[in-house]
C-alpha positions in Angstrom: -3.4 -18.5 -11.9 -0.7 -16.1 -12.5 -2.0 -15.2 -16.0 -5.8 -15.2 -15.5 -5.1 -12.9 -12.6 -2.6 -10.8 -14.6 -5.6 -10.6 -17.3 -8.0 -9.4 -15.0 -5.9 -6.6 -13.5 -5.1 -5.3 -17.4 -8.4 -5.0 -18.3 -8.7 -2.8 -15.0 -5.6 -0.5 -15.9 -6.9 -0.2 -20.1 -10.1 0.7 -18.7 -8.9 2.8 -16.1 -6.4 4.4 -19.1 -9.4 5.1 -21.5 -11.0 7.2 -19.1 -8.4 9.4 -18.4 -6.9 8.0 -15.2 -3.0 8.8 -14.7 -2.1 6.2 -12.4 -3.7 2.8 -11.7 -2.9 1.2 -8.0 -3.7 -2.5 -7.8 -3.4 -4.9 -4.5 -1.0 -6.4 -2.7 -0.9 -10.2 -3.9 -2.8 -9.5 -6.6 -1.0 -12.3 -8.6 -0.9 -15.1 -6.1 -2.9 -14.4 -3.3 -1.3 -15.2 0.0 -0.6 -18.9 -0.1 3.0 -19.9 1.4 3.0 -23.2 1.8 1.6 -23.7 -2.1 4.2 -26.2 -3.5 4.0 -24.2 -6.6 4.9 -21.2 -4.7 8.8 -20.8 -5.4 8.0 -22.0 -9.4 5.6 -19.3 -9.1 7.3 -16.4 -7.5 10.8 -17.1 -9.5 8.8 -15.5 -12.7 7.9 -11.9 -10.9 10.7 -10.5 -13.4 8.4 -11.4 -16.4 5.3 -10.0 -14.5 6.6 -6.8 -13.6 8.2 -6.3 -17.4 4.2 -7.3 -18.3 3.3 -4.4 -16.2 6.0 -1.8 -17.3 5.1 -2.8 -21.1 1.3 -2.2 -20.1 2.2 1.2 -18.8 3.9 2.1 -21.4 1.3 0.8 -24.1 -1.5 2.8 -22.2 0.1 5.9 -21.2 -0.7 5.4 -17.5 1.5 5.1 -14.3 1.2 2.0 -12.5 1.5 0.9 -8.8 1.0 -2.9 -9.9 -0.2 -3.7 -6.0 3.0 -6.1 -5.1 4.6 -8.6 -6.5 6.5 -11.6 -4.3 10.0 -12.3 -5.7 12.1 -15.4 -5.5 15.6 -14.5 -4.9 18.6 -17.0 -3.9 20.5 -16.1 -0.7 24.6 -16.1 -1.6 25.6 -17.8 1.6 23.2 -20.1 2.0 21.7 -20.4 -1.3 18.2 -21.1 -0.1 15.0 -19.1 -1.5 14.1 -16.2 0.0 11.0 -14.1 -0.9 10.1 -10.2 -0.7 7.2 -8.5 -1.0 7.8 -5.5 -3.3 5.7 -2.9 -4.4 7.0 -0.9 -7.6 6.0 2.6 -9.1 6.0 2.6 -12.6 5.5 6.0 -14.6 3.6 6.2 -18.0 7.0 5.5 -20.1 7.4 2.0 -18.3 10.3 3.1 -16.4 10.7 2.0 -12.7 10.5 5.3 -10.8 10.9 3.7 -7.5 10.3 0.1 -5.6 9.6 -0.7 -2.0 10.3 -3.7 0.0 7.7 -4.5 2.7 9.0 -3.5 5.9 6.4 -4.5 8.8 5.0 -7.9 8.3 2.0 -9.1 9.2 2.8 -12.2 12.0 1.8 -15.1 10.0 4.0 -13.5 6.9 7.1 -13.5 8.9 8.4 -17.0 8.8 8.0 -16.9 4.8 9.1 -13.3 4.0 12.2 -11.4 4.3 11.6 -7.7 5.7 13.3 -4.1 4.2 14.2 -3.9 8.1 16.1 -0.8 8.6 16.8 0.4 5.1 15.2 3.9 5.1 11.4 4.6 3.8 12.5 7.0 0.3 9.9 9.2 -1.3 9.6 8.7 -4.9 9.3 12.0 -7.0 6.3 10.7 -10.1 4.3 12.7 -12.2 1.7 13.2 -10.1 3.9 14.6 -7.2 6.5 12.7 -4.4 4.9 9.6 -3.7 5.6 7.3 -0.7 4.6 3.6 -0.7 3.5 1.5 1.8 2.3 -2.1 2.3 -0.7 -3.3 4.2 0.8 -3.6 7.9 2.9 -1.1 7.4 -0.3 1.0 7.6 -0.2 0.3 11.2 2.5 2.0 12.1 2.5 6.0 11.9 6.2 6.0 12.1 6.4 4.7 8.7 4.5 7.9 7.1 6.0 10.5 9.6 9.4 9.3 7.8 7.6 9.8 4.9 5.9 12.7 5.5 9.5 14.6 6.7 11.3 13.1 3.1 8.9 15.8 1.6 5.8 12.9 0.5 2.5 14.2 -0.5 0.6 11.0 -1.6 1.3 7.9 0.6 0.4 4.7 -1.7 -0.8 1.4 0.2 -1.3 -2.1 -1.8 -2.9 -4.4 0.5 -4.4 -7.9 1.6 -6.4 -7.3 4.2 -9.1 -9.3 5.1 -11.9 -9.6 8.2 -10.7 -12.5 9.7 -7.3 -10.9 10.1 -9.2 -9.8 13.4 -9.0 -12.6 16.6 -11.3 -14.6 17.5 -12.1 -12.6 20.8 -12.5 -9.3 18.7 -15.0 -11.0 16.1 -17.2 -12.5 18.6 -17.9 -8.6 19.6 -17.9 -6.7 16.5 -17.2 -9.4 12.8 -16.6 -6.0 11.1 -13.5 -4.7 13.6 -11.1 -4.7 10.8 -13.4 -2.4 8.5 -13.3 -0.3 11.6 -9.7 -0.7 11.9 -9.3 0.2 8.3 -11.5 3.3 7.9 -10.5 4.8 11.1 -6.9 4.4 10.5 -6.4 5.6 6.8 -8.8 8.6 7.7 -6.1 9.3 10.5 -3.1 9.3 8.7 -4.5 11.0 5.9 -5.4 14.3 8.5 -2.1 13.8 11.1 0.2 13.9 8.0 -1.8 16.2 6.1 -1.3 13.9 3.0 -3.3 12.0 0.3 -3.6 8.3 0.8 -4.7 6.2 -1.7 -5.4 2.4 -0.2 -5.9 -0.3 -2.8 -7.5 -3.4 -1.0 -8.4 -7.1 -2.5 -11.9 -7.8 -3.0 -14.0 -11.0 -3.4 -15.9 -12.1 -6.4 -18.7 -10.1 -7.7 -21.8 -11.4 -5.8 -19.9 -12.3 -2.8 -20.7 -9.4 -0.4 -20.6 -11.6 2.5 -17.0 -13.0 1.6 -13.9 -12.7 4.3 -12.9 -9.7 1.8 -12.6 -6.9 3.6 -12.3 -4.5 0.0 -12.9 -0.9 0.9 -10.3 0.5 -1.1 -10.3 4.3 -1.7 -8.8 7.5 -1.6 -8.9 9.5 1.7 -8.1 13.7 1.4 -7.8 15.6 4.7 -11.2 17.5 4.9 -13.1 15.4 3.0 -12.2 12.2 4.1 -13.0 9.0 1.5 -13.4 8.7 -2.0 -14.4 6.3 -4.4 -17.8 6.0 -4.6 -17.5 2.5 -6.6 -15.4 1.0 -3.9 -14.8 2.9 -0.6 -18.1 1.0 1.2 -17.6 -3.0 -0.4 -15.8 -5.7 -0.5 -16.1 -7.1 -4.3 -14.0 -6.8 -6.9 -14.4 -3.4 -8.6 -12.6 0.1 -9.9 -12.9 3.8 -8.9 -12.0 6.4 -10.8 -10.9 9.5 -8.2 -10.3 12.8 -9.0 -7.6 13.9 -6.6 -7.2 17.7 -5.8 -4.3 18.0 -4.3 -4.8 21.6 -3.1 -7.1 19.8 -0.2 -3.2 18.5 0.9 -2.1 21.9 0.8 -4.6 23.5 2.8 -4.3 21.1 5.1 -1.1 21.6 5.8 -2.2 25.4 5.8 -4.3 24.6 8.7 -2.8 22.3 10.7 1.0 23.0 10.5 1.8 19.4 10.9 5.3 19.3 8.2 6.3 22.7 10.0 6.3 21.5 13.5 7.9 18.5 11.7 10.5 20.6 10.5 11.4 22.6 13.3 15.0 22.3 14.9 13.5 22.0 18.1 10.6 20.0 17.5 10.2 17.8 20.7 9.4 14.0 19.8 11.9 11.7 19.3 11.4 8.1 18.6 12.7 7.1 22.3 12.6 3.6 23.0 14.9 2.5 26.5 15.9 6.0 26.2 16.7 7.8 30.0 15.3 11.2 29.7 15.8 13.2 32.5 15.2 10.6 36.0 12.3 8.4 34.4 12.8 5.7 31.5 10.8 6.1 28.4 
């Protein structure tokens, strides 16, 4: 599974590399899908170190930067020395050097008893040749919190491997709309891209070619402020398939022209604090 699926998402970067793309962003669990209680699964994750070489040699070979979606590592706890497994996005630059890496912070519910959260280590921008880069990780996408932190480390492009599928929605919320979570995605990503005047660029698994009425919720794409999505070839399915974006950043700038958000941000007396059980004034936040 790991090589066929490795395979598949090098053809993607080559052919992404031959026509003229400078980074390639793949999705989170690209490699294994989610599958935690796989007996193979600790076999499996223990070889992410080769995978991620395969990626940075790829890179490399094809003169791209890479954002290889994530990749779940094996790791052996020093106290208790019992497995424990991350969920790590990386950002590798065209040279095959590891520019930055990312430990997924807010896990999804049913992720939690398998996966070991970043917790309270701080979200870092990462400066890349096409600009300082935050990543982020599915879930995390649910939390504006995550890209304000970003946003005030000085990030222009927020990056967002994912595994994200329809039935990720209850049972209540599918008996009244089965496509919530497309709305949930589109509505969200569009948000954050205009709130944070910043770039995001959301790389989502997709079924099988032919399977258009799969669980896959797909719509991966690039979302600008003003504009809104890109990627014709992907931003309205859920198969299997690669856009190539041409992103303008000056759309970011003007933005942030416009709409002052990263100057309020960086004002000395800018009023919101993250207050939780705080007292302010007579009242309890």
């Amino acid at each position: 599974m790991l090589e066929s699926n490795y395979a598949k998402a090098a053809r993607f970067i080559r052919e992404a590399a031959s026509k003229g793309a400078q980074l390639a962003v793949l999705p989170e669990y690209h490699l294994t899908n989610w599958v935690p209680e796989d007996p193979n699964i600790s076999e499996v994750c223990g070889q992410w170190e080769m995978y991620l070489n395969k990626y940075r040699a790829l890179a490399k070979e094809c003169n791209i930067s890479v954002v290889p979606g994530t990749i779940v590592e094996r790791h052996i706890d020093e106290e208790t020395r019992e497995d424990t497994f991350i969920n790590v996005a990386y950002f590798l630059d065209n040279k095959g050097e590891i520019l930055g890496r990312y430990q997924k912070k807010n896990l999804w519910h049913p992720e939690r008893p398998y996966l070991t959260s970043s917790t309270h280590e701080p979200h870092e921008v990462i400066q890349t040749p096409i600009g300082p880069v935050g990543l982020l990780i599915c879930w995390d996408l649910a939390f504006p919190e995550a890209f304000r932190e970003l946003i005030l480390a000085g990030a222009k492009i927020i990056i967002i491997p994912t595994f994200w599928t329809l039935s990720d929605c209850s049972l209540y919320g599918l008996s009244i709309n089965p496509q919530s979570e497309a709305l949930f995605l589109e509505s969200t990503i569009t948000s954050r891209a205009f709130e944070n005047t910043c770039a995001v660029i959301f790389a989502n698994a997709g079924g099988p070619v032919g399977s258009s009425s799969s669980n896959y919720a797909g719509l991966s794409r690039v979302v600008v402020p003003f504009l809104g999505a890109l990627g014709d070839e992907t931003k309205d399915c859920n198969e299997e398939a690669m856009s190539i974006v041409d992103l303008d950043m000056r759309h970011v700038e003007e933005a942030e022209a416009n709409y002052k958000i990263r100057e309020d941000l960086a004002r000395e007396n800018w009023h919101y604090v993250y207050r939780r059980g705080q007292k302010i004034g007579h009242g309890k936040l």
